[in-house]
C-alpha positions as MATLAB code, in Angstrom:
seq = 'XXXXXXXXXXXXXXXXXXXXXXXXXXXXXXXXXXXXXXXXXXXXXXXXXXXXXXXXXXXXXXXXXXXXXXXXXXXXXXXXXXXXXXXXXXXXXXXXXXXXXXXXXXXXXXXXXXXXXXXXXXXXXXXXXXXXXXXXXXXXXXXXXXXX';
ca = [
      53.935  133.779  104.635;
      54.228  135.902  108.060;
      51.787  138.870  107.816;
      54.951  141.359  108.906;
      57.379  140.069  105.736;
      57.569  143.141  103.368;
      58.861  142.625  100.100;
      61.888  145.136  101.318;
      62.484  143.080  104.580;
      63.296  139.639  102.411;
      64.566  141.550  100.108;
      67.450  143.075  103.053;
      67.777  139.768  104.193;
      68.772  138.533  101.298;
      71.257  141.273  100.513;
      72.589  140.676  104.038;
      72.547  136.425  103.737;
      74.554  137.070  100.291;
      77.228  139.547  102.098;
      77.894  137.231  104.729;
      78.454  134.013  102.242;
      80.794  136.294  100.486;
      82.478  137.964  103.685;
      83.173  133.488  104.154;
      84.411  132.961  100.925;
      86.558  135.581  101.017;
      87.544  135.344  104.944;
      88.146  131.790  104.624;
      91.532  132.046  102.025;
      92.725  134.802  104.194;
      92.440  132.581  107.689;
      94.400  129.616  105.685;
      96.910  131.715  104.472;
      97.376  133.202  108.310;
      96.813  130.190  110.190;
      98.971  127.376  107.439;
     102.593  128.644  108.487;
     101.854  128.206  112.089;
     100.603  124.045  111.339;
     102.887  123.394  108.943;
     106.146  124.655  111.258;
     104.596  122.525  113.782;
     104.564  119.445  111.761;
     107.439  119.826  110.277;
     109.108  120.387  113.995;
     107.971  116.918  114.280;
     109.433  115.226  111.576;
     113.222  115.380  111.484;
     114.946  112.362  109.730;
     113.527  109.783  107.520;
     115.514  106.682  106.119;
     114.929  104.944  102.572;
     116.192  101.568  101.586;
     119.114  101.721   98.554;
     116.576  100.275   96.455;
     114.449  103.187   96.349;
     116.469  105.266   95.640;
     116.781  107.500   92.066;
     119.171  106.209   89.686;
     122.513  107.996   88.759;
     121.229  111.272   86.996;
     117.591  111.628   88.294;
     115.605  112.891   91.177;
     113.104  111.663   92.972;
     110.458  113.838   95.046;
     109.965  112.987   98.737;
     107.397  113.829  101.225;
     109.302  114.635  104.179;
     107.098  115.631  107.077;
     104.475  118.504  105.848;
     106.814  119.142  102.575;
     108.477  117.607  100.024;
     111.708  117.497   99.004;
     113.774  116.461   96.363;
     116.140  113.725   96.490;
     119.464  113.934   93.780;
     121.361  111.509   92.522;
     124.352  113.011   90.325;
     126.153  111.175   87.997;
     128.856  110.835   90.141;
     126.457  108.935   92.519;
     126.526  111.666   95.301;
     123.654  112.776   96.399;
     121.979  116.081   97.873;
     118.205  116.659   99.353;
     116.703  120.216   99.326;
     113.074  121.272  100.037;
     111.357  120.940   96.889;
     109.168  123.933   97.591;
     110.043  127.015   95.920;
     110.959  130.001   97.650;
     109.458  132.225   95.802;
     105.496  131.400   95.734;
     105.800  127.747   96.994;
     105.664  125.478   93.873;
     106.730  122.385   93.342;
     110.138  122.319   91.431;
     112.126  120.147   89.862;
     115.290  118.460   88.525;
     115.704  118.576   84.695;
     118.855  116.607   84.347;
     119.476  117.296   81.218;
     120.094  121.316   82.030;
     121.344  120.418   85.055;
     118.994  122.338   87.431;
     116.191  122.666   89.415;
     113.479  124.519   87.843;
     110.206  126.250   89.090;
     107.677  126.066   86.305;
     105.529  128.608   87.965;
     107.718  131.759   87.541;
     110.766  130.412   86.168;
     113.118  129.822   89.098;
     116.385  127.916   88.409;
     118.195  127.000   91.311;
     121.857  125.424   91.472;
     121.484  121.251   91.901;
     124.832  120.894   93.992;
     124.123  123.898   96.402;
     120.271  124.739   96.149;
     121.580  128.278   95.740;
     119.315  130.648   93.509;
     120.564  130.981   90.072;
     117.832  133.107   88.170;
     114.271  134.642   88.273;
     112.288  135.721   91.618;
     113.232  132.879   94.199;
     114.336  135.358   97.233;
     116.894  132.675   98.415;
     118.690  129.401   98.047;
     116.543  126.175   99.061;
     116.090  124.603  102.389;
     119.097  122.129  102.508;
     118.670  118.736  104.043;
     121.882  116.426  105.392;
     122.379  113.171  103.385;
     124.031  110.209  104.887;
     124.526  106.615  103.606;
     124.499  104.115  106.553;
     124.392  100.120  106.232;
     122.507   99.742  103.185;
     119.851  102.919  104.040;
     120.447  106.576  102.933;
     119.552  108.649  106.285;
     117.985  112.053  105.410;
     117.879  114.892  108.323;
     116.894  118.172  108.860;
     120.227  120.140  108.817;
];
């Protein structure tokens, strides 16, 4: 042990290793939750249509979740066999949601956000506004989904 290491000068350095490890653990959250819109509108500039074959797609009555550049979205199939694609990322807090057929709309577990399954428009609960709306197009055996 160095002769000129007190007790009270490992003791301060100590003190001041532990306020920097927590000054990171709580920087760290704060520089994601800064820096993630930035990436993620980047990557999803990038991504702008994806196709899937007819075959993949959800039968009459049921949803299917896609990932669709840096976010998913959620694929419809009504009964009536049209179908509609909306982010599946709530506006609210940004959970997942999803289609419960059998109420007929899409539902945020986290908070309880209900949003319309035709028109993505908020129904109930704290979602802020309607979700992001994508353009679905059937073209020679493919369904053709685009950023609208």
């Amino acid at each position: 042990m160095p002769a000129d290491l007190t007790r009270r000068k490992l003791i301060w350095g100590g003190l001041g290793a532990a306020a920097a490890a927590y000054a990171g653990a709580l920087g760290y959250p704060v520089y994601r939750y800064l820096a993630d819109p930035a990436e993620e509108a980047a990557e999803l500039a990038k991504v702008t249509e994806m196709e899937l074959p007819e075959e993949e797609l959800p039968a009459a009555g049921s949803a299917t979740i896609l990932q669709f550049g840096a976010r998913k979205a959620i694929l419809i199939r009504h009964d009536d066999d049209t179908m509609v694609c909306f982010s599946a990322v709530c506006t609210h807090l940004g959970c997942t949601v999803a289609y419960q057929a059998d109420q007929d709309r899409i539902y945020c577990a986290c908070h309880g956000g209900v949003y319309d399954p035709r028109t993505g428009q908020n129904v109930s609960g704290p979602p802020p506004r309607p979700l992001e709306e994508f353009n679905v197009e059937r073209l020679d055996g493919k369904v053709v989904i685009r950023r609208a």
